[in-house]
C-alpha positions in Angstrom: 16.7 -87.6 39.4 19.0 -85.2 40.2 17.9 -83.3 43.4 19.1 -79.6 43.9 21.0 -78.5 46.9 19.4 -76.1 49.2 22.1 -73.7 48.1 21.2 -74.6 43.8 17.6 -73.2 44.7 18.4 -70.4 46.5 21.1 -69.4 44.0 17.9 -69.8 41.4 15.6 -68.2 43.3 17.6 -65.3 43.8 18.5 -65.3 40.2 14.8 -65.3 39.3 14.0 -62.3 41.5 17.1 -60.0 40.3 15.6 -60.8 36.9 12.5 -59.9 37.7 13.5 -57.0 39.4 15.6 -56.1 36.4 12.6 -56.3 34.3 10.3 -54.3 36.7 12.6 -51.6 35.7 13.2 -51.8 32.7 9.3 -51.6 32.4 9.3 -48.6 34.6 11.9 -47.1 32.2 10.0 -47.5 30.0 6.8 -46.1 31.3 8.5 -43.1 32.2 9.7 -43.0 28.2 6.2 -43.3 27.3 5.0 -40.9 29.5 7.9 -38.4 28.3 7.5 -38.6 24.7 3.9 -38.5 25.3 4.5 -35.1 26.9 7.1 -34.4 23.8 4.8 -35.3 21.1 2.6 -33.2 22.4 4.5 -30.5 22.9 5.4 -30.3 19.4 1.7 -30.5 18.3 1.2 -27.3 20.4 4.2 -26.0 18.8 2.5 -26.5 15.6 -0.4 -25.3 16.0 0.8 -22.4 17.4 3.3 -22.0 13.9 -0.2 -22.7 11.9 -2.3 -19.6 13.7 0.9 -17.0 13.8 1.5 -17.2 10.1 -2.9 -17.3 9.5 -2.8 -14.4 11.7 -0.1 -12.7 9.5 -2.0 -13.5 6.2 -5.1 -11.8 7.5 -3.0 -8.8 8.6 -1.5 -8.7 4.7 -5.2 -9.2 3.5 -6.6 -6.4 5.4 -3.8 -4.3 4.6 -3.7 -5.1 0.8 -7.7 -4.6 0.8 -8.0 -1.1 2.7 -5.1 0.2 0.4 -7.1 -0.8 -2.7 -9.7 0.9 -1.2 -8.2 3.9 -1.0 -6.8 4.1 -4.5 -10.8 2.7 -5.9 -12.2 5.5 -4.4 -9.4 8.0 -5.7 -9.5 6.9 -9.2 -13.6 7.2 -9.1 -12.8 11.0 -8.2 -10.3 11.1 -10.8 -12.3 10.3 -13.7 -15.1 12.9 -12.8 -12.8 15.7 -11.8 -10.9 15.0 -15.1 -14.0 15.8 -17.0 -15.0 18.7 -15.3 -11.4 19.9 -16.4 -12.9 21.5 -19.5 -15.4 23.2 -17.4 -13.1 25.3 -15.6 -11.4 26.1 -18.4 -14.7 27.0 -20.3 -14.8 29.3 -17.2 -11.2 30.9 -17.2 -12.4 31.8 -21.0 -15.6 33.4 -20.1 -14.5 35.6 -17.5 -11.7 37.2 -19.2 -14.0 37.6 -21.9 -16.7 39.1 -19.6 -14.0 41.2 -18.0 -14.0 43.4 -21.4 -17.5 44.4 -21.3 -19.4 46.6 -19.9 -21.8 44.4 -17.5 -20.2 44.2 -14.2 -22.9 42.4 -12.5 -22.5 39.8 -14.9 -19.2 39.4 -14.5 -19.4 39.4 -11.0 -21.7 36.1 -11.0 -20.3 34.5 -13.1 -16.7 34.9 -11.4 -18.4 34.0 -8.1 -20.0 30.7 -9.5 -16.4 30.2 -10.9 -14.7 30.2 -7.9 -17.5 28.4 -5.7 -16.9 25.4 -8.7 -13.1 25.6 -8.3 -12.9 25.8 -4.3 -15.1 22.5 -5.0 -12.6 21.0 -6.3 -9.7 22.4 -4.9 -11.4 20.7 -1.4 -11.6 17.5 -3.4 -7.9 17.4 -3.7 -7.5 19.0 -7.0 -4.4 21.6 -7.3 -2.9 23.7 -10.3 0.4 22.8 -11.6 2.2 26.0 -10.4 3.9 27.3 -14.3 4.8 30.3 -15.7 7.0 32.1 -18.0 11.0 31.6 -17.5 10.2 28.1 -15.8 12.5 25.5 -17.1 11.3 23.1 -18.9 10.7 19.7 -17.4 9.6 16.5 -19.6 8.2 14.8 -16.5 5.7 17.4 -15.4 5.0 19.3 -18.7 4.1 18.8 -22.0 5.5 20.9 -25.0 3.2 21.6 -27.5 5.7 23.5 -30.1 9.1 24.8 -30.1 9.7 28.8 -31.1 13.0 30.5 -31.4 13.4 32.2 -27.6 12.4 35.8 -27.4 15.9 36.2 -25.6 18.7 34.1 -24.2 17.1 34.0 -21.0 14.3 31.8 -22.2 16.4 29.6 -24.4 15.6 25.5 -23.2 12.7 27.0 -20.9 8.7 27.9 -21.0 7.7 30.7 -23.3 4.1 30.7 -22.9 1.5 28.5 -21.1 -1.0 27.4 -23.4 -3.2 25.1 -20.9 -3.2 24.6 -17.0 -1.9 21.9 -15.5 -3.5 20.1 -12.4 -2.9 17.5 -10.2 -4.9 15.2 -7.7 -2.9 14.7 -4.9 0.6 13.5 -5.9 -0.2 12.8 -9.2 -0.8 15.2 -12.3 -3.9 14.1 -13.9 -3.4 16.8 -16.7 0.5 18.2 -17.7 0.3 21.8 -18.7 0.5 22.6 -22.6 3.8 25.0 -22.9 5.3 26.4 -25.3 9.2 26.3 -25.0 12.0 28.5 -26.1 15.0 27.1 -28.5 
């Protein structure tokens, strides 16, 4: 019926191709989109993964930390226990030379203070040290450990140390046994 103009189907046809030109693209867009949050996606995966490994790497770092210093404090509480019981030893020790110091045997003496201080240079190398008290010291609750309370010999002493009944000693920074004092009131 109705028969288009030359001008009605050129108007069409270029209608047709700007559409199709239009659509071309938008696919291209839209390629380009794809191809960009492609590149975006994986962007943030790498991101993520890197997130993921920094904070495994810092846990490891805190676990070999937390480990070694355990460590540390197993193997100085292992010493602790036997250097705690050779305490009485050296004390056993202090006793016998002052006793042997009275008597007449010199040579004996002599031994027996030399085995005495090869066993407490042992020790000492081990990380053991004397708690450093004497007479006239104030007295300090944190560090020593009042056996009895006498009236003071004079004002001076009153509130501090009268006598030292037992050494103290400590193992590095910590005292494993507070000196027995007697103190002044």
């Amino acid at each position: 019926m109705s028969e288009k103009t030359k001008s009605e189907e050129v108007d069409e046809t270029l209608v047709d191709k700007e559409i199709q030109e239009e659509q071309k693209e938008q696919s291209e867009a839209e390629e380009v989109v794809e191809e960009q949050s492609a590149e975006e996606k994986l962007r943030e995966e790498l991101a993520s993964e890197k997130d993921k490994f920094l904070r495994l790497f810092a846990e490891f770092e805190n676990y070999k930390r937390r480990t070694s210093k355990e460590r540390i404090e197993l193997f100085k509480t292992a010493g602790q226990e036997v250097i705690v019981s050779l305490l009485p030893v050296m004390d056993d020790f202090d006793r016998a030379i002052k006793e042997l110091a009275k008597s007449e045997d010199k040579e004996m003496f002599k031994g027996v203070e030399l085995i005495s201080n090869k066993f407490k240079e042992t020790l000492k190398n081990k990380g053991l040290e004397e708690v450093g008290v004497k007479q006239g010291d104030k007295f300090d609750a944190e560090v020593h450990d009042a056996v009895t309370q006498i009236p003071a010999p004079s004002k001076k002493l009153k509130g501090k140390i009268v006598d030292v009944i037992e050494k103290g000693f400590k193992l590095g920074d910590k005292i494993i046994r507070h000196p027995k004092v007697v103190v002044g009131n």
